[in-house]
C-alpha positions in Angstrom: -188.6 84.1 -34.5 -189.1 86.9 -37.2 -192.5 87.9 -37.4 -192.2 88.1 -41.4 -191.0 86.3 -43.9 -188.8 88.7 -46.5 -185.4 86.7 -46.4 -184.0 83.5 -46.3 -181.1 84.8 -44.6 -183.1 85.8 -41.3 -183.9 82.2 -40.0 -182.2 79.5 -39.0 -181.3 76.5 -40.9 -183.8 74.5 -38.4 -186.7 76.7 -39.2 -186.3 75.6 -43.1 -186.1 72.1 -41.7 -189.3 72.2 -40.3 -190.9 74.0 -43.0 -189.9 71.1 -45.4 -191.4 68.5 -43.1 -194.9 70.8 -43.3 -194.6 70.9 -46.8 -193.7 66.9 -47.0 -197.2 66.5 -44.7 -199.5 68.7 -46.1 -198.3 67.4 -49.8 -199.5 64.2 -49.0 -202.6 65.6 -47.5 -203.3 67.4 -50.8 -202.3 64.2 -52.7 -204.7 62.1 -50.3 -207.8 64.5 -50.8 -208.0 64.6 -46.9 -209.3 67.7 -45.9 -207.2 70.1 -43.7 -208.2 73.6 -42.6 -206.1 74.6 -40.0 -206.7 78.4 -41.7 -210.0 78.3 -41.2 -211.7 81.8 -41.4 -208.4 82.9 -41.7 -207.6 85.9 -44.6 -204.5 86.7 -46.7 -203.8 90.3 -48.6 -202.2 89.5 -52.1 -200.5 93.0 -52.9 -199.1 92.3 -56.6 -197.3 95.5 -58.6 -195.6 92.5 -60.3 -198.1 90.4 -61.7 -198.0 86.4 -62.0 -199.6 83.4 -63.4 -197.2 80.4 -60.3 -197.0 83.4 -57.2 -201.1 84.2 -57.3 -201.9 80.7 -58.2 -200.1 79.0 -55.5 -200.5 81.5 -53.0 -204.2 81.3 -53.2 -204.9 77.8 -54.0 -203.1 77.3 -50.8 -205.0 79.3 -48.6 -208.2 77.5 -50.2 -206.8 74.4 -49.4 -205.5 75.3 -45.6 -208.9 76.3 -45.5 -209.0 80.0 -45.5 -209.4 82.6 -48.4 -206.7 85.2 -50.5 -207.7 88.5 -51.5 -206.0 89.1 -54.9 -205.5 93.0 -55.1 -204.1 94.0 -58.7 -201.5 96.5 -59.5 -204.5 99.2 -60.2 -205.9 98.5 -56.7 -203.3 99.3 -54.6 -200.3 101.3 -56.4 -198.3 101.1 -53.5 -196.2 104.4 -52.7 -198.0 106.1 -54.8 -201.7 106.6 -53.8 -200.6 106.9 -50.3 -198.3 105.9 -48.1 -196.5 102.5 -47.4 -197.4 102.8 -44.2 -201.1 103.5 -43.9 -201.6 100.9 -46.6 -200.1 98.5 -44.1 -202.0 99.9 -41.1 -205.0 99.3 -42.8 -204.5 96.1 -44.3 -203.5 94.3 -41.2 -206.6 95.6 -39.9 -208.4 93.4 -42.1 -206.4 90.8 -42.6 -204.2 87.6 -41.0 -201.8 87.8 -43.5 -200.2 89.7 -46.2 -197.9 88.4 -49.3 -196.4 90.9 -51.6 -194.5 91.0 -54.8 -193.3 94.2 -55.5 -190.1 95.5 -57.7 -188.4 97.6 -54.7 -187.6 95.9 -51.6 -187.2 98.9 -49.4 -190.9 98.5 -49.8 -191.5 95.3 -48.8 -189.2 96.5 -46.0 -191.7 99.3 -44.7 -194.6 97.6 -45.4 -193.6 94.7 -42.8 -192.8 97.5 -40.3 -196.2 98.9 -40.3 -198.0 95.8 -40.4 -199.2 94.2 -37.6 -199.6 91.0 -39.4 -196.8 88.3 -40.8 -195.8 89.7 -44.2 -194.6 87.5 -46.4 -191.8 88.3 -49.1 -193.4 87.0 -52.8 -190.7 88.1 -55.0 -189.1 91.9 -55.1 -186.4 93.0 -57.5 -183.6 92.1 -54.8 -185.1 88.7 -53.4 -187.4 85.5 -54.3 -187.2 83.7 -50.9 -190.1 81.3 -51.1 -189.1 80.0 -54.8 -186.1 78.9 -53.8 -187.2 77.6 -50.3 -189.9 75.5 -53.0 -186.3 74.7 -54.9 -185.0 73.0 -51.8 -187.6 71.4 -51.0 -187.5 69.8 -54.3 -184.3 68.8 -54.3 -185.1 67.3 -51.0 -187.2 65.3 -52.6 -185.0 64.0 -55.4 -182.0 63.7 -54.1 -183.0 62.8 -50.6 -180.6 65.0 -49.0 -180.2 68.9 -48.9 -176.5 69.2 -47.9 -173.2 69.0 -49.6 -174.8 69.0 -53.4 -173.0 71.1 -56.3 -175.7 73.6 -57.0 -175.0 75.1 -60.5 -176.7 78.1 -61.3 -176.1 79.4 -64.7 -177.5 82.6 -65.7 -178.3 86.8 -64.3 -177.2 87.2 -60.5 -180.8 88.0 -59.8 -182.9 88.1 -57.2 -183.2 84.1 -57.3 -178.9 83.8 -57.5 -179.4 86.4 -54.5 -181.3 84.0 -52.8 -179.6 80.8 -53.3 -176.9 82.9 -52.0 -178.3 83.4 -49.0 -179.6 79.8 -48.7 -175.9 78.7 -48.7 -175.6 80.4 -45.1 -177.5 78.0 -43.9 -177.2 74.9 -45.5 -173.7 73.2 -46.8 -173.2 73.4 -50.7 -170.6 73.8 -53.7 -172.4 76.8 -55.1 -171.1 77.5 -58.5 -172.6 80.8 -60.2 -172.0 80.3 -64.1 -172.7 84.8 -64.8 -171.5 86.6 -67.4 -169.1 89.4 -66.4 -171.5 92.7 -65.2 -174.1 90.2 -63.9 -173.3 89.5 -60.9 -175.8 89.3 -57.9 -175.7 91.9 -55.1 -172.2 92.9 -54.0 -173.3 92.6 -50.0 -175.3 89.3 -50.6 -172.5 87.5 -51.8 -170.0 88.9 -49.3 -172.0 87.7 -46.7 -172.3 84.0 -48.3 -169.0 83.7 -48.7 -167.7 84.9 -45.7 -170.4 82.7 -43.5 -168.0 79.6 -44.3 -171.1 77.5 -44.7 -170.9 76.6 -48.1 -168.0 77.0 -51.0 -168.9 79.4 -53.4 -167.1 80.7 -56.7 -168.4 82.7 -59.8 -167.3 81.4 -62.9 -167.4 83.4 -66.3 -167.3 79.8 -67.9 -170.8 77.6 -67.7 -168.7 74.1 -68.7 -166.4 75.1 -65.6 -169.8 76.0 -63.5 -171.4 73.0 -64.5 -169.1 70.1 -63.9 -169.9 67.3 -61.7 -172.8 69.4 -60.6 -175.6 67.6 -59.0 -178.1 70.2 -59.6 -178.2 72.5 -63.0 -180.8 75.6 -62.2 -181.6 79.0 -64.7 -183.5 81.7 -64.9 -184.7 84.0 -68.1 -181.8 86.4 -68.9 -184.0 89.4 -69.3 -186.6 89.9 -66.0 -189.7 91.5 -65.7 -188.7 95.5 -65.9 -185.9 95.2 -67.9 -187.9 94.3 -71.2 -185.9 98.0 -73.1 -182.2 95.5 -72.9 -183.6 92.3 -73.7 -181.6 92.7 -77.1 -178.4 93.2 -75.4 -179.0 90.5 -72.5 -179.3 88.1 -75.4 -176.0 88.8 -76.5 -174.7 88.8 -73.5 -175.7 85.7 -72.4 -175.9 84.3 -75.3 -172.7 81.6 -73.6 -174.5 80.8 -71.0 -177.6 78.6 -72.2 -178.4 75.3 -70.6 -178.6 72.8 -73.7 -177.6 69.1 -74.0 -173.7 70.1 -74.7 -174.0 71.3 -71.1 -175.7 68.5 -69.4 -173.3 66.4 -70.2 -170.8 68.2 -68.3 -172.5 67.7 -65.2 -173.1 64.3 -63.4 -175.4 61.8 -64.9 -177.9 61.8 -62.2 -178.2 65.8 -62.4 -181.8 67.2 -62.1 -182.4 70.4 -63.8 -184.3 73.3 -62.4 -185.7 76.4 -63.5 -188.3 79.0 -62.0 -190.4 79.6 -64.8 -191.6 81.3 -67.1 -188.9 80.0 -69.2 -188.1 81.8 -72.5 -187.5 78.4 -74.6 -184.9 78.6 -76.9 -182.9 81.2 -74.9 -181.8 80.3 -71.9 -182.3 76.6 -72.0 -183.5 74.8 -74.9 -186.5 72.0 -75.6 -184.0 69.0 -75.2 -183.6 69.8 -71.9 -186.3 71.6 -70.1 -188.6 68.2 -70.9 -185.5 65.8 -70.9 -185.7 63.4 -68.3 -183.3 65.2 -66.2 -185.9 68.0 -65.4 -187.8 68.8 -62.5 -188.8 71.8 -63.6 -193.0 71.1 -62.8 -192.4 68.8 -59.7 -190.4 72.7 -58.7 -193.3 74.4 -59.9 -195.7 72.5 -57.8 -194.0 72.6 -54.7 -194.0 76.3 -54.7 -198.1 75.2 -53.7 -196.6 73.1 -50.5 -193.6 74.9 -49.5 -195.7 77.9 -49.1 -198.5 76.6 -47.5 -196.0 75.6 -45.1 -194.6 78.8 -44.4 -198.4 80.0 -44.1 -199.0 77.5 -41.5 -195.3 78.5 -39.5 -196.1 82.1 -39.3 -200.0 82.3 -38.7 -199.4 79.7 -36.0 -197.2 81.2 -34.1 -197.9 84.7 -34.3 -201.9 84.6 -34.4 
C-alpha cells in the first residue's frame, strides 16, 4: 500500500471500495451525532498555495470530527519552493505532524514533498490532479445510482486536472467515459494513453457535447477558465462557448441522469440556473461528500501507517 495519497491511479480498485464503505459509515455517524474520534490527538498540516472555500473546509471539519485537529497554513506561511526547500519543509513538517494535505499548482511538488515526508501526504488538488474530488464524485454516484460500474460518465468541459482524474478512475472501475472538449483542451497526453490502453473502461473524446452526452447516465463540468489561468478567461469563453450544460443538453442524456459539478461554478457559463438547481443535480450531496470521502481516506492512511 502507498504510503501517500497523490493519485487515483496508484491503488487498487478494492482500496476505493473500502474507502466508500468508511465514508458510507462515518456519514451516518456524522448524520447520527454519534461521536467518533478515532484521530484523537492526532494532527494534520494544510499546505494551501491554492486557496479554497470546499478543500480547507472539509479537510478540517473532518479532522474535527474524527477527533483530531488541522493546521491551516496560508500561501504567505509557507511559499513552498521558494523560502526554502521542498524538502526541509517536508522534513520538518512531518516532524510535527501525522498528516499533511496539500494543494499546490505544480505537481512535481507534491511529488517531492511526499518523498521527504515521513508522514502520509495527501494529494488536495495540483494543476495536473484532483484525486479526492472525484473519489467524493464516486462516492456520490454510489449513492444515487447504487452501483459504480458500467455508467456513461459524461464529462463536458477543459481536460483538466478533474478530466485527468476521472481518467485515471476509469483504470479501475468499468465505464463509458465520454469527454465532450473542445479541440486544444484536451487532458494530459500520457493520462489518457494510459486509460485507454488499461482496457478497463471505453473511452472516446468528442468535439460534439450532444454526441458526449447521449444516453449518459451521469452529466459532470467544471469552470472553463481555472484558478491561474484568469489572463485567457476571454478566450476560454469563446472557446467553450459550445460546450455548456443547459436544458437543451439534458435532454440528450437519459431521464434519470444526475448532474455533477465540482464547484465553484461560474453560473451562466458553463452550466446554467435551470440546471445546476434542476432536480437532476447532485451537485451539494457531491459537495458534502468531499467531508466523508475524505475523512475516509484520513482514517485508511493514518491507520495503517501510524
Amino acid at each position: 500500500m502507498e504510503k501517500d495519497f497523490i493519485s487515483i491511479y496508484d491503488y487498487p480498485r478494492e482500496w476505493f471500495e473500502e474507502i466508500f464503505e468508511t465514508a458510507r459509515d462515518v456519514k451516518n455517524k456524522t448524520k447520527s451525532g454519534e461521536v467518533y474520534h478515532p484521530l484523537k490527538g492526532k494532527t494534520m498540516a494544510m499546505i494551501f498555495q491554492k486557496p479554497s472555500a470546499r478543500t480547507r473546509i472539509s479537510f478540517e471539519v473532518g479532522m474535527y470530527q474524527l477527533g483530531g485537529y488541522a493546521l491551516y497554513l496560508a500561501p504567505d506561511n509557507i511559499k513552498i519552493g521558494e523560502r526554502e526547500s521542498i524538502s526541509d519543509i517536508a522534513s520538518v513538517i512531518s516532524r510535527y505532524n501525522d498528516c499533511i494535505m496539500a494543494r499546490l499548482f505544480d505537481h512535481k511538488h507534491i511529488i517531492e514533498l511526499a518523498e521527504y515526508s515521513s508522514v502520509p501526504v495527501i494529494n488536495g488538488l495540483t494543476d495536473l490532479l484532483h484525486p479526492c474530488q472525484v473519489v467524493a464524485d464516486m462516492f456520490t454516484i454510489l449513492e444515487h445510482k447504487g452501483k459504480t460500474d458500467n455508467l456513461k460518465i459524461a464529462y463536458i468541459g477543459d481536460g483538466n486536472n478533474v478530466a485527468n482524474s476521472w481518467l485515471n478512475i476509469s483504470t479501475k472501475f468499468p465505464m463509458n467515459l465520454s469527454l465532450g472538449i473542445p479541440e486544444g483542451y484536451d487532458p494530459d497526453k500520457d493520462i489518457f494513453e494510459r486509460a485507454v490502453t488499461s482496457d478497463v473502461s471505453n473511452i472516446q473524446i468528442c468535439r460534439d457535447k450532444f454526441s458526449a452526452v447521449k444516453d449518459a447516465d451521469v452529466i459532470y463540468t467544471d469552470v472553463w477558465t481555472s484558478m491561474g489561468q484568469e489572463d485567457k478567461a476571454e478566450k476560454r469563453k469563446i472557446d467553450f462557448k459550445d460546450f455548456q450544460v443547459n436544458d437543451e443538453l439534458l435532454k440528450t442524456a437519459k431521464s434519470d441522469c444526475i448532474v455533477m459539478h465540482c464547484l465553484p461554478a461560474h453560473r451562466g457559463e458553463e452550466i446554467t440556473d435551470e440546471v445546476i438547481d434542476s432536480e437532476h443535480s447532485v451537485v451539494f450531496d457531491e459537495a458534502e461528500n468531499r467531508l466523508h470521502a475524505q475523512k475516509a481516506i484520513i482514517i485508511k492512511l493514518l491507520t495503517y501507517f501510524l
